[in-house]
ZALUM-383677 format. One record per residue: x, y, z of N, C-alpha, C, O, CB in turn. Coordinates in steps of 0.02 Angstrom, whole numbers, plus 50000, padded with zeros to 5 digits. Glycine has a CB too. Example, Ala and Ser with C-alpha at 12.3 -4.5 7.8 and 13.67 -1.06 7.14 Angstrom:
# residues 2
506604971650390506154977550390506604983550390507124983450423505654977650452/506424988850354506844994750357506455000250394506705005750402507044997050286/
# end
This chain:
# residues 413
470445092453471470025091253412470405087153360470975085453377469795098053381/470175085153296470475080353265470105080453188469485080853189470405073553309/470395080253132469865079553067470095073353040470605070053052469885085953004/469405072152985469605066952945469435068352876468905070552853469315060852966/470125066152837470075070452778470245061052723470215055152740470865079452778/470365063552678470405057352621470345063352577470385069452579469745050052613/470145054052500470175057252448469885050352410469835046252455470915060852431/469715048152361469585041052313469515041952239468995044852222468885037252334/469815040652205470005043752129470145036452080470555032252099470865049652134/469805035552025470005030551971470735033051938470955038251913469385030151910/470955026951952471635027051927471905030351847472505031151839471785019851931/471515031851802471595035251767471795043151773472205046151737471185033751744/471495045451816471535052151859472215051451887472595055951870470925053051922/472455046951926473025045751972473605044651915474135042151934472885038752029/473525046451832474005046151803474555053151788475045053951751473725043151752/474285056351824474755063151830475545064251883475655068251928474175068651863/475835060751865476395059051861477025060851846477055061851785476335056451843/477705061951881478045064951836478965060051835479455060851799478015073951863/478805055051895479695051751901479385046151953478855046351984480535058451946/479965040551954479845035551981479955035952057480355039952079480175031151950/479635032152094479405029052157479245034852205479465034952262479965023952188/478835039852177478395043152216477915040052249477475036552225478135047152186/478055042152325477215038952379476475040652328476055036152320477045045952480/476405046552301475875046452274475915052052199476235057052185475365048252334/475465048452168475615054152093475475062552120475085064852161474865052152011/476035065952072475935072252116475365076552106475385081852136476475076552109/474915075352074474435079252076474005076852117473555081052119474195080652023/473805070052170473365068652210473845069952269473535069052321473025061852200/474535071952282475095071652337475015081252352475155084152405476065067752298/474785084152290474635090652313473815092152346473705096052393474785095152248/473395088952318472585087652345472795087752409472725093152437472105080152323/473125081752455473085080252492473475086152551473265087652607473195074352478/474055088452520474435093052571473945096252581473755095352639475055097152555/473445101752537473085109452512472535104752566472485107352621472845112552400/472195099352560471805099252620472015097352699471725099252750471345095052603/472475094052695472945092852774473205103652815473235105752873474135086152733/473305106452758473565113752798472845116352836472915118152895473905120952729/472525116552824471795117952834471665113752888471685116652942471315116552774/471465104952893471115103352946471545101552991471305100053045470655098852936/472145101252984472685102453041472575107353098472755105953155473285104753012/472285113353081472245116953131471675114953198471605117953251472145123053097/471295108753172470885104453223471475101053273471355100253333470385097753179/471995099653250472405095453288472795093953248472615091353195472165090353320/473695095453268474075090453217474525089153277475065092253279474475093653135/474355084253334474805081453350475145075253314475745073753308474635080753401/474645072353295474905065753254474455064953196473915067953197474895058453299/474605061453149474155059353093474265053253061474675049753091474175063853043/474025050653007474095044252977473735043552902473255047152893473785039053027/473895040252862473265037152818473205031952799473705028552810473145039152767/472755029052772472935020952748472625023452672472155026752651472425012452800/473255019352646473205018852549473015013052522473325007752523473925019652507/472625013852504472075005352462472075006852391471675011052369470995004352486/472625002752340472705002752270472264995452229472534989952233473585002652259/471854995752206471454991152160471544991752098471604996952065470814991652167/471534984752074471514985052007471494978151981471924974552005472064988751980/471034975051931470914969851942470734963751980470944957951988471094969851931/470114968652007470264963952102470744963152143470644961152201470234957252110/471204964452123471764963952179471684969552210471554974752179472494963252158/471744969552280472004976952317472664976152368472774971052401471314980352371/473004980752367473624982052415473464988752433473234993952410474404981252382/473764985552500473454990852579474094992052596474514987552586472944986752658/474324999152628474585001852665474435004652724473885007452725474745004352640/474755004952779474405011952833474935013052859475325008852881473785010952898/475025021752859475935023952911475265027152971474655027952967476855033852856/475805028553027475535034253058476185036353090476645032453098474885032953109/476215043553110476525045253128476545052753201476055056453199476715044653073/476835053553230476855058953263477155065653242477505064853191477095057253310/477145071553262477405076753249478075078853254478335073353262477125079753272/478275080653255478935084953294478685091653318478205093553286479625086653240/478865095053357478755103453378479005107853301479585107453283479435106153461/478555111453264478345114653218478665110853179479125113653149478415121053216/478565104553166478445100153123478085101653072477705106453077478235095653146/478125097753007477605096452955477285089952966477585084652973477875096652886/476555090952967476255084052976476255081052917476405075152922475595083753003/476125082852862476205080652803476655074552774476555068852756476345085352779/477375080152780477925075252791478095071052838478505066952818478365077552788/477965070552885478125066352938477735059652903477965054352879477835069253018/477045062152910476555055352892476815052952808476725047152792475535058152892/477095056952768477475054752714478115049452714478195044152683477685060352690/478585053052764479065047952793478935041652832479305037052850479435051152831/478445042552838478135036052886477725030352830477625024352841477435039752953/477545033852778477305028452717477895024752696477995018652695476995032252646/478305030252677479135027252645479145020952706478875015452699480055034952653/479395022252745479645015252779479375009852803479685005552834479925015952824/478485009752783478145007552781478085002352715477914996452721477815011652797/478245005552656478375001352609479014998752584479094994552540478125003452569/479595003052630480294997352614480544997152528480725001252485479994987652636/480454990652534480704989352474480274984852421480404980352380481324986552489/479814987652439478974983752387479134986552318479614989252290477924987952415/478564984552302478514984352203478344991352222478754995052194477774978252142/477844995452263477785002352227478355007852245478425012852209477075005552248/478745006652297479565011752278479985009952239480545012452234480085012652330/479765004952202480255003452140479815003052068480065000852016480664995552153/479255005252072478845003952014479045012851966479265018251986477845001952046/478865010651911478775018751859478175019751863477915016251819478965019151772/477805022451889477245025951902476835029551835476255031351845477485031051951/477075030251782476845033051731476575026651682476135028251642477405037751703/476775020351684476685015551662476365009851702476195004451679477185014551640/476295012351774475795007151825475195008351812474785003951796475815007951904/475035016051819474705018051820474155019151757473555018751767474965021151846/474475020651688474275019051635474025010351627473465008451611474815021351595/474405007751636474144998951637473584998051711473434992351730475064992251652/473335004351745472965000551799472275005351783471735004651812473365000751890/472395009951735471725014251718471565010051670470995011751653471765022251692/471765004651633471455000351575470954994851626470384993551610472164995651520/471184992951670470834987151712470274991751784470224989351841471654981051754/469994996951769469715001651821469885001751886469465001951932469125001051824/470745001651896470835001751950470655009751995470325014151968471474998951948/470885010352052470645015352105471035015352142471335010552165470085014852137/471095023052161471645024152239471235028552285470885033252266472535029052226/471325026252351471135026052386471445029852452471995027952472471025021152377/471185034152480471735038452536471445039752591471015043952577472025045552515/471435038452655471025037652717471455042952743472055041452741470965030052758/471325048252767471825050852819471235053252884470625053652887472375058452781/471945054752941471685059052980472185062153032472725059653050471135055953009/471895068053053472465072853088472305072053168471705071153171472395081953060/472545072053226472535070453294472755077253340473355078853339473035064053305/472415080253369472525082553428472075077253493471455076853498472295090653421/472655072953544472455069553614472165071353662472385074053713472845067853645/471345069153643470875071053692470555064553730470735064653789470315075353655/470305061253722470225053653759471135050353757471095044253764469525047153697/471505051453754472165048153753472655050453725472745050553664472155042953732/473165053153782473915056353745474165053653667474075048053645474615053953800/474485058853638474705056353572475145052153574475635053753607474925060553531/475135046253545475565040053539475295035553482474715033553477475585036053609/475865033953435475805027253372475075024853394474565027553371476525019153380/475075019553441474555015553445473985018453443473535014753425474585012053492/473745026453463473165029153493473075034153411472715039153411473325033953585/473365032153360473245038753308473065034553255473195028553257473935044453287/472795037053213472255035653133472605034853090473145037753083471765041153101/472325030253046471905025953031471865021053086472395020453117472045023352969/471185015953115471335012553158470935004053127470415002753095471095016653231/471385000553151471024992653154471154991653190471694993353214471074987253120/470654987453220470354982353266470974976453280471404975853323469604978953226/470764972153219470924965053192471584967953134471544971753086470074960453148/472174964253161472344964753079472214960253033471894955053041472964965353066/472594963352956472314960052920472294952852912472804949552925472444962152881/471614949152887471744939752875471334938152824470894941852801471504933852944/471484932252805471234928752738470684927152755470544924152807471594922752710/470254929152707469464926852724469124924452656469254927852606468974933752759/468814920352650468484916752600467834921552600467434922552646468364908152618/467824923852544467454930152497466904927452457467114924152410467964933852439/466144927952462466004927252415465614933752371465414938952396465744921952426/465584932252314465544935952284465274936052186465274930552159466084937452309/465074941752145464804938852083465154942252024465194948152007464024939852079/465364937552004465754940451945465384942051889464824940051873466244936051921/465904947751846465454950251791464834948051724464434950451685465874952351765/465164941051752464524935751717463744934051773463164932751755464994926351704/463884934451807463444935151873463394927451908462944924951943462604938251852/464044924851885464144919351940464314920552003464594925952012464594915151924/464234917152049464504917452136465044913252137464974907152139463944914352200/465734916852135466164912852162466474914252242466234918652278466664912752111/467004910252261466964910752304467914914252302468274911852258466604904452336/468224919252349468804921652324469184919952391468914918052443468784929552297/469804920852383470314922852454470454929052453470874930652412471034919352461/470174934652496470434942252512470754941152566470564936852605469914948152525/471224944352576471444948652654470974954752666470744958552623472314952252653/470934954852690470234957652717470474961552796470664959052849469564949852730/470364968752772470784973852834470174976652832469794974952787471564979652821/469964981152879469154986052901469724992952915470264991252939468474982253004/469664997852908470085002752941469525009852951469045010352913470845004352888/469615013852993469025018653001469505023053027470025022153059468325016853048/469215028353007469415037653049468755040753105468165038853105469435045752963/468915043453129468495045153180468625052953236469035053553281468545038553219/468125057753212468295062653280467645062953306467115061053282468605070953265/467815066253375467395067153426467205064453480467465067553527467055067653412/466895060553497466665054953578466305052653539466005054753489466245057453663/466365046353573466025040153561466115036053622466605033053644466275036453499/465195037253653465345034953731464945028053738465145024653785465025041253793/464415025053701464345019553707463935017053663463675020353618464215018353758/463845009953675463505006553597463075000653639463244996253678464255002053525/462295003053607461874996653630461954989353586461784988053528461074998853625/462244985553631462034979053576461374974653568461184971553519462494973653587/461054975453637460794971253663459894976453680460004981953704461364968353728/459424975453674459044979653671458974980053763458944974953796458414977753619/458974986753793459024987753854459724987353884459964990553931458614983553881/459944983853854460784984153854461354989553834461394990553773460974979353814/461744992853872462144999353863462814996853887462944995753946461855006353906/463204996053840464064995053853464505002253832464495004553775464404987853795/464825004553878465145010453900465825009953860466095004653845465225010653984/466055015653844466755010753819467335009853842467795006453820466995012053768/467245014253905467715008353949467775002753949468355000853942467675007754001/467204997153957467124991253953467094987153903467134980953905466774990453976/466984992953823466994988953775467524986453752467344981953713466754990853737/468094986853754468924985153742468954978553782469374975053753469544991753778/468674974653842468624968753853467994963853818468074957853805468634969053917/467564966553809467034962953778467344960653693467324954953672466284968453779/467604966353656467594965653601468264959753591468294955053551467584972753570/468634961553630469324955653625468834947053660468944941153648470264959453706/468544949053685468214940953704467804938753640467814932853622467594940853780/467424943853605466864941753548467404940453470467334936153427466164949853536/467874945353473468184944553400468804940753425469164938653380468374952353353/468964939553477469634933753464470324938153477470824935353499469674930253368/470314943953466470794948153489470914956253515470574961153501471084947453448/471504955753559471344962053619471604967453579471864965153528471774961553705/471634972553582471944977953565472074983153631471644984253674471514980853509/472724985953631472954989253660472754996753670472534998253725473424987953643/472784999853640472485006853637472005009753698471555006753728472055006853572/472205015253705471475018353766470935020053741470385018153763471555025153809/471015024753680470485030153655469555027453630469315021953642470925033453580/469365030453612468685027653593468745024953532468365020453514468115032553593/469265027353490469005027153409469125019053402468695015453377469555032853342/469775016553427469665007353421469115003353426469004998553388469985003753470/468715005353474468265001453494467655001753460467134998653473468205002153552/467815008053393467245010553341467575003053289467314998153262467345021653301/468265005753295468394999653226468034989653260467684985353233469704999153210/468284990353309468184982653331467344983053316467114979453271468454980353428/466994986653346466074986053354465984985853244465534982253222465524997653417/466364989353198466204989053147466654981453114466494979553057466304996253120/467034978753141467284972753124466594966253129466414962253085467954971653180/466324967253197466164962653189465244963753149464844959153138466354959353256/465164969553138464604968353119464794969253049464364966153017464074972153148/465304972453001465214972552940465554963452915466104960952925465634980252909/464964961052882464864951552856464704951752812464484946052810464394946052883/464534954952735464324952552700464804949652629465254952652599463864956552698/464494942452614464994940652585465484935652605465814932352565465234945052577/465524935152692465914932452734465354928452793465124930752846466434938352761/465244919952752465114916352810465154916652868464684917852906465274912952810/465924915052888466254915352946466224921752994466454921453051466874914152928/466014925852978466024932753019465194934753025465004938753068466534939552971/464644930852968464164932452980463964927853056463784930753108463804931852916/464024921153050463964918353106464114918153170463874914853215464034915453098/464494921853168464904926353210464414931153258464294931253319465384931053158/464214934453206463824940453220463164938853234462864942853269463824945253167/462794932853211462314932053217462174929053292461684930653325462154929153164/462734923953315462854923053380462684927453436462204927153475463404922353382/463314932553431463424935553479462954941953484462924945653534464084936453480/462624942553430461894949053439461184945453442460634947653460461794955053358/461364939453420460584938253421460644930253453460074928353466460154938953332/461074925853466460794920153536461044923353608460764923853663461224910853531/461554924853592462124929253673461344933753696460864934553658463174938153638/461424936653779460864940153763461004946153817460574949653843460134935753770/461834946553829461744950453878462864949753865463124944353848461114946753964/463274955753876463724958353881464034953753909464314949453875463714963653902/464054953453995464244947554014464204939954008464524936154044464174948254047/463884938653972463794931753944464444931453908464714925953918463124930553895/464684934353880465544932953852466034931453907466564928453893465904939953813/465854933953983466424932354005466084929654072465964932254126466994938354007/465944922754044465634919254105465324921854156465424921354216466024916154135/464784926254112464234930154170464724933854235464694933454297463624922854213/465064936854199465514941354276465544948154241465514948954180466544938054305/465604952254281465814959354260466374957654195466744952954181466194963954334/466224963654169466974961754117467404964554153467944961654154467074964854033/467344971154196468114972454251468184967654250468704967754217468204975154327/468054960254264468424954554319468824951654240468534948954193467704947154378/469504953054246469544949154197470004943354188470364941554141469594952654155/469894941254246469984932154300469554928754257469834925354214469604931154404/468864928854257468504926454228468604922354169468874924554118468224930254223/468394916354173468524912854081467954913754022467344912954023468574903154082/468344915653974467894918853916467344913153906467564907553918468364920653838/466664913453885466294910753863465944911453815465334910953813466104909953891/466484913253752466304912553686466294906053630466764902253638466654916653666/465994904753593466134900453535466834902553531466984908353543465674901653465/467424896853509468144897153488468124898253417467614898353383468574890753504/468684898953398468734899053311468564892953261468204893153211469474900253291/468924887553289468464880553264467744880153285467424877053243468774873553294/467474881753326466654882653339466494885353294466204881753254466364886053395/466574892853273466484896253219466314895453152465794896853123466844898153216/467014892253123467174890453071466964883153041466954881552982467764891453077/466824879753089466234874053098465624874353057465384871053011465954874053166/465384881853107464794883253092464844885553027464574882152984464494887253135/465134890653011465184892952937465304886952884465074886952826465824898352931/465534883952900465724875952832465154874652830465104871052780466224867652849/464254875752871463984872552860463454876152809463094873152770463874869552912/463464881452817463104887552781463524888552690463214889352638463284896152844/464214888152699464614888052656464424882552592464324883852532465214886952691/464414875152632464244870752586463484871452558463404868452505464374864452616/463044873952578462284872752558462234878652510461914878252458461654873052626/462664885852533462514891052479462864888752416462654889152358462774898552499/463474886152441463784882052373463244879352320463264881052261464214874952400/462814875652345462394870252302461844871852290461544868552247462304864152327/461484878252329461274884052301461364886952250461024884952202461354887352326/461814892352238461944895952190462344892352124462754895652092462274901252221/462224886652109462934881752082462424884052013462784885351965463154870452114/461924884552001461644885951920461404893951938461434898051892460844879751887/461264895051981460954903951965461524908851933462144908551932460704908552050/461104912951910461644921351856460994924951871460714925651816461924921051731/460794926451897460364933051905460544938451931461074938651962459884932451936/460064945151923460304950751957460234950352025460764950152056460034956251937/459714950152057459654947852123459974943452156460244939152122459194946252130/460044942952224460374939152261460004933452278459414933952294460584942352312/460334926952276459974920952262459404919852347458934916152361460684913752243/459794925452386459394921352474458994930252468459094934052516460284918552588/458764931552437458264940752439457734936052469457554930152469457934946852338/457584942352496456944943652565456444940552520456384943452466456664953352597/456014934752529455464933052529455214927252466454664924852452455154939352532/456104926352428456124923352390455934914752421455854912952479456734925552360/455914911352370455824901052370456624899352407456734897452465455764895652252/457114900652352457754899452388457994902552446458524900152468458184900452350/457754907152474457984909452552457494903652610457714900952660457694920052568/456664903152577456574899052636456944892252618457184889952670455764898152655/457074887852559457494882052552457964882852581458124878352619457664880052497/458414889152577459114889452624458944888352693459104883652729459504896852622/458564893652705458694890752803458364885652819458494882552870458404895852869/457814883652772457724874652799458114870052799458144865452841457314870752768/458614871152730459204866452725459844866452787460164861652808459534868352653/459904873552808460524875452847460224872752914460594868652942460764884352846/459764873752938459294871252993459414865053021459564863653079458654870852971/459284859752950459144852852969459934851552967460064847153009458604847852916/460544853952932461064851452960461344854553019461954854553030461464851152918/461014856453049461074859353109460854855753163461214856253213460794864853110/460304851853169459754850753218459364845053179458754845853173459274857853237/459724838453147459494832353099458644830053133458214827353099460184824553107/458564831753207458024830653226458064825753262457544822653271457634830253187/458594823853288458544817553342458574821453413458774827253417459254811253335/458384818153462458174819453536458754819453565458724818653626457704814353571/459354820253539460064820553570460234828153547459854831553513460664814153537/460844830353570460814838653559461274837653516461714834053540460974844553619/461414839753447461874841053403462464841353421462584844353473461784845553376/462884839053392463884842353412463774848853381464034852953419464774837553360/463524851453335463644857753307463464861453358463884865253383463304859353246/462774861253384462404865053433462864866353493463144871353514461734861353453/462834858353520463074859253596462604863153643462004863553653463764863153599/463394866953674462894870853723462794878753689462454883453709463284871453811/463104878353649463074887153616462304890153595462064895553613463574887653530/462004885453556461404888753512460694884853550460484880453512461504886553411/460434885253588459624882553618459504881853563459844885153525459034886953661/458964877253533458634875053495457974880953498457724882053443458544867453512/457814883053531457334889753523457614894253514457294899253531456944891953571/458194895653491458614901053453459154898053391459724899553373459074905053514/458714893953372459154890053298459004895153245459394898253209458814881153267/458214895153247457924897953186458194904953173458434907053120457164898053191/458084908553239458314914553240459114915053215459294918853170458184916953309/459414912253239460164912253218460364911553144460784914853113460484906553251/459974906753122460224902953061459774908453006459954908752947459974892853059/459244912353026459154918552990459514922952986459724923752928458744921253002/459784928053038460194931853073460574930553010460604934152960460444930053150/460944923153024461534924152983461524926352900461874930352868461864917652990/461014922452881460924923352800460774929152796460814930452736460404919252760/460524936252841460374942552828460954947452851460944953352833459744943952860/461414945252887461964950652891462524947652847463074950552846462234952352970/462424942252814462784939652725462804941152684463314941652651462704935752691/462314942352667461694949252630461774953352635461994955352581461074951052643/461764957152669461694964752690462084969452701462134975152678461464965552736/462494965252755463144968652803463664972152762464234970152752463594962652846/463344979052734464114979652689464334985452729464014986952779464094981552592/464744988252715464974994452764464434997352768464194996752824465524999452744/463995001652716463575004352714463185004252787463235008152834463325002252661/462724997552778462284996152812462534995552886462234996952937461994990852785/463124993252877463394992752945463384996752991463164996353048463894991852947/463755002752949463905010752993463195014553004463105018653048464475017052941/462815012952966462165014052994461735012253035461405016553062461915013952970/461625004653051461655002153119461965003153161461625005253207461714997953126/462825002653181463045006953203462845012553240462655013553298463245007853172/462955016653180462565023453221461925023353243461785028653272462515029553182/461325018353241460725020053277460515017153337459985016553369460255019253240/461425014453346461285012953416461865013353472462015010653524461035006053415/462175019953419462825022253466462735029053511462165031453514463515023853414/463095031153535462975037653608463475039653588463895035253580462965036353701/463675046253571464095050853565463945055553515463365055753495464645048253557/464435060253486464415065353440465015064953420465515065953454464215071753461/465005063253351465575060853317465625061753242465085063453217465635054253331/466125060953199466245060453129466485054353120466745051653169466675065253102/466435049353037466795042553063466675042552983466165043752952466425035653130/467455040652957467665036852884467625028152910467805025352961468655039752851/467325026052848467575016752835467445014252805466905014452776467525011752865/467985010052798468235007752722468285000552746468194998352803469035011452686/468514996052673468914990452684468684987852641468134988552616468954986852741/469574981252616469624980352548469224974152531469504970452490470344979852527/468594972252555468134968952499467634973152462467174971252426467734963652528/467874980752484467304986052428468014991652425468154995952467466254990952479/468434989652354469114995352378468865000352351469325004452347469944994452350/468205003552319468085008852281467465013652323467165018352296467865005952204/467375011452389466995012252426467275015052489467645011152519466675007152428/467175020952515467195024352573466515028352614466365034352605467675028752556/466275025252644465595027152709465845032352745466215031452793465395020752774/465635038852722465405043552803464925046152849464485050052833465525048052805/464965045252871464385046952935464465052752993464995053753023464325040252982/463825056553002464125063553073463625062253098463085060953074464255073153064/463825062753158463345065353216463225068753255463095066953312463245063653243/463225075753228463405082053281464035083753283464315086253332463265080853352/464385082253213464885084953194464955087153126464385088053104465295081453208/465325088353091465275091753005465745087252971466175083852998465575100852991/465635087652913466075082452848465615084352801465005084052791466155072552854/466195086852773465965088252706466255085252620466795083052602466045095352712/465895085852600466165081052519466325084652461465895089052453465575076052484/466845084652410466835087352361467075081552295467535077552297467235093552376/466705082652249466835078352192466695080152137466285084752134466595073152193/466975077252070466905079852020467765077051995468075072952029466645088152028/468035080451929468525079251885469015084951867468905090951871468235076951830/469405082751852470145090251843469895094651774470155099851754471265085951816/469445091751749469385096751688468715096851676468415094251723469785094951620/468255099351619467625100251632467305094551578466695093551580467415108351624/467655091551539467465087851491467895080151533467985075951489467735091551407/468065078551578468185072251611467495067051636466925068351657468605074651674/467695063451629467185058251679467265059651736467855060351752467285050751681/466795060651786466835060751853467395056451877467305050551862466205058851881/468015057651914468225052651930468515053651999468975049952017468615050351881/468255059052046468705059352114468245061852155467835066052136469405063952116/468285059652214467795063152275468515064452336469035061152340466965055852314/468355068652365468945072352417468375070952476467825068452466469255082752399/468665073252540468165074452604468425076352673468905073352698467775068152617/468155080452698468625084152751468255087252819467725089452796469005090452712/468275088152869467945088852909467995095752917467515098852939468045085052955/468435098152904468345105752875468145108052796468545107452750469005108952885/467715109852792467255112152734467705116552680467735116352619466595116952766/468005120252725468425128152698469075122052664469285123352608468815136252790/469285117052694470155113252675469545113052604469695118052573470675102752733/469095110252576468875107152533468975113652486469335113152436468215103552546/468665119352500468465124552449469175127452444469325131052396467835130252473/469675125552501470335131252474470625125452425470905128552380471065134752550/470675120952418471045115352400470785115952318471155116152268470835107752449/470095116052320469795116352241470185125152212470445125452156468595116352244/470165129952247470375135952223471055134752213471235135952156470225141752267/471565132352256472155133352250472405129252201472885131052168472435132852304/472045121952187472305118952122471885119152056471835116252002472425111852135/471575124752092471085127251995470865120651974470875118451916471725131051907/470665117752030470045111851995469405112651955468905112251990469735108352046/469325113451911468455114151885468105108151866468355102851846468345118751815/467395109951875467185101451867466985100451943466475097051955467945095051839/467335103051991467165100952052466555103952078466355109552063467685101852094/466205098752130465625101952172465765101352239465845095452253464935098952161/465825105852293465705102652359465175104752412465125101552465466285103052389/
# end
């Protein structure tokens, strides 16, 4: 068995503090032990968390994981495994009483993903334990609306990371279509560009949520819009052969194919949104500027001559332009974790629990069960605070001993 626990708190809260280059202020470093003693008893062969600090748009990501020792502390282990994880960065050398004060003025947020491992789809080992990504992290051109309600466009590194217990045995992509997940660990390294090593199921949760969470991100919507909606069948990635065979040469769009395509969507939303400030999103369902967008994205797609596009080629039939070049502007839109993990799940097979995150929403953590339990507690350290912390644990009881033992009030779970 295995839990997934966290925590997400405005940095004002995270100012309880007492000496320099602590992994975490000690009053969120005790939250976290008071719920780890508790859902440990699901499994503590190994554990991990990933730490996401915001503030001013900026975010810095961490993730340790670590294994046990025989009557080990998981706690500490996965503590010692942050330390050497961050070396010799700005936060083991920062004063924490004064970061932290200067990062509650700019609404920053901390962020704590954990999860505890007993090896049931795959012996305990580094590679096979939580937090997990897919992809590591890469620079991705962001767009996005600033507090004036312009659309600019940003550079994030951009990491997806997810927790996960239980089975997770397969995921329809394709309507009538059922990929096992044995097989999904070759499909997903042919569709996203890279393999991952690991046995267990929970990777192949992060890779299937890589590529569908796009919004915001050209390049990954087109992506997605491709490979779910012109592709029309599993093996079509690997030159119509079993994916066992993996002789076979991939037959995906490359990264310059890709990124091609995205420059072309990129430039037109550009010249789009270049005067709008509204609340709404300039391409919303049923608006003038969504059908101008995909007519515009269209015709530089398919100018209308009787020769087949270089863009096109052989990738996109011209009776799957339209469809595509929609596709894309709606998982641009849409695709935020949220929506993602909810698709996701209505077309996944198993019984499972599943955290996910990632830093183009650092104040944002998605959970989802399916025939498993997670439970939430939130609220503030005192009774006259602003709401400022949500905890979550797959054991219910880590939540309620954790609020008793640190005389939290204010809290609900």
């Amino acid at each position: 068995m295995c839990g997934n626990w966290g925590l997400l708190c405005l940095a004002e809260l995270a100012m309880m503090v007492s000496k320099p280059g602590e992994l975490l202020p000690q009053g969120l470093q005790r939250l976290l032990q008071q719920i780890i003693l508790v859902v440990e008893m699901r499994g503590a062969q190994a554990g991990g968390m990933a730490l996401a600090l915001e503030s001013d748009s900026k975010v810095r990501t961490f993730r340790a994981r670590a294994l046990k020792k025989k009557r080990g502390n998981l706690f500490q282990a996965i503590s010692a495994s942050l330390r050497r994880e961050l070396g010799g960065s700005w936060l083991s050398r920062c004063n924490p009483v004064s970061f932290f004060k200067r990062w509650s003025a700019s609404c920053g947020s901390v962020l704590v993903q954990g999860h505890s491992r007993f090896g049931t789809s795959s012996p305990p080992a580094i590679l096979e334990t939580h937090p997990h990504q897919w992809c590591p992290k890469e620079t991705l051109s962001f767009w996005r609306r600033n507090k004036d309600l312009e659309w600019r466009r940003e550079k994030v590194d951009f990491a997806l990371t997810i927790t996960h217990n239980g089975d997770f045995d397969a995921w329809q992509p394709y309507e009538g279509t059922t990929i096992d997940v044995h097989s999904m660990g070759r499909w997903l390294e042919l569709v996203l560009g890279v393999g991952h090593a690991a046995e267990g199921d929970s990777p192949k949760i992060a890779g299937v949520l890589e590529l569908l969470v796009c919004q915001g991100v050209w390049y990954k919507a087109v992506r997605c819009a491709y490979h779910l909606l012109v592709a029309s069948h599993v093996e079509q990635a690997n030159g119509w052969e079993p994916l066992s065979s993996h002789g076979a040469a991939a037959t995906v769009p490359g990264h310059a194919k890709l990124q091609a395509w995205a420059a072309i969507f990129e430039k037109v939303f550009e010249e789009t949104v270049l005067d709008i400030r509204a609340e709404e999103h300039p391409l919303e369902e049923g608006s003038r500027n969504l059908e101008d967008f995909i007519s515009d994205v269209t015709a530089e797609f398919d100018p209308g001559e009787s020769r087949t596009s270089p863009l096109l080629e052989d990738w996109i039939p011209k009776s799957k332009l339209q469809k595509f070049v929609s596709g894309a502007v709606e998982y641009f839109r849409d695709s935020d974790l949220f929506w993602s993990t909810l698709g996701f799940f209505r077309s996944a097979e198993g019984t499972f629990g599943l955290t996910v995150t990632g830093t183009g929403w650092p104040q944002t953590v998605v959970m989802a069960a399916k025939g498993q339990p997670m439970s939430v507690a939130f609220g503030c350290l005192n009774e006259s605070c602003f709401p400022a912390l949500a905890m979550w644990s797959s054991e219910r009881a880590a939540l309620v001993g954790t609020v008793q033992a640190a005389g939290l009030s204010g809290v609900s779970t």
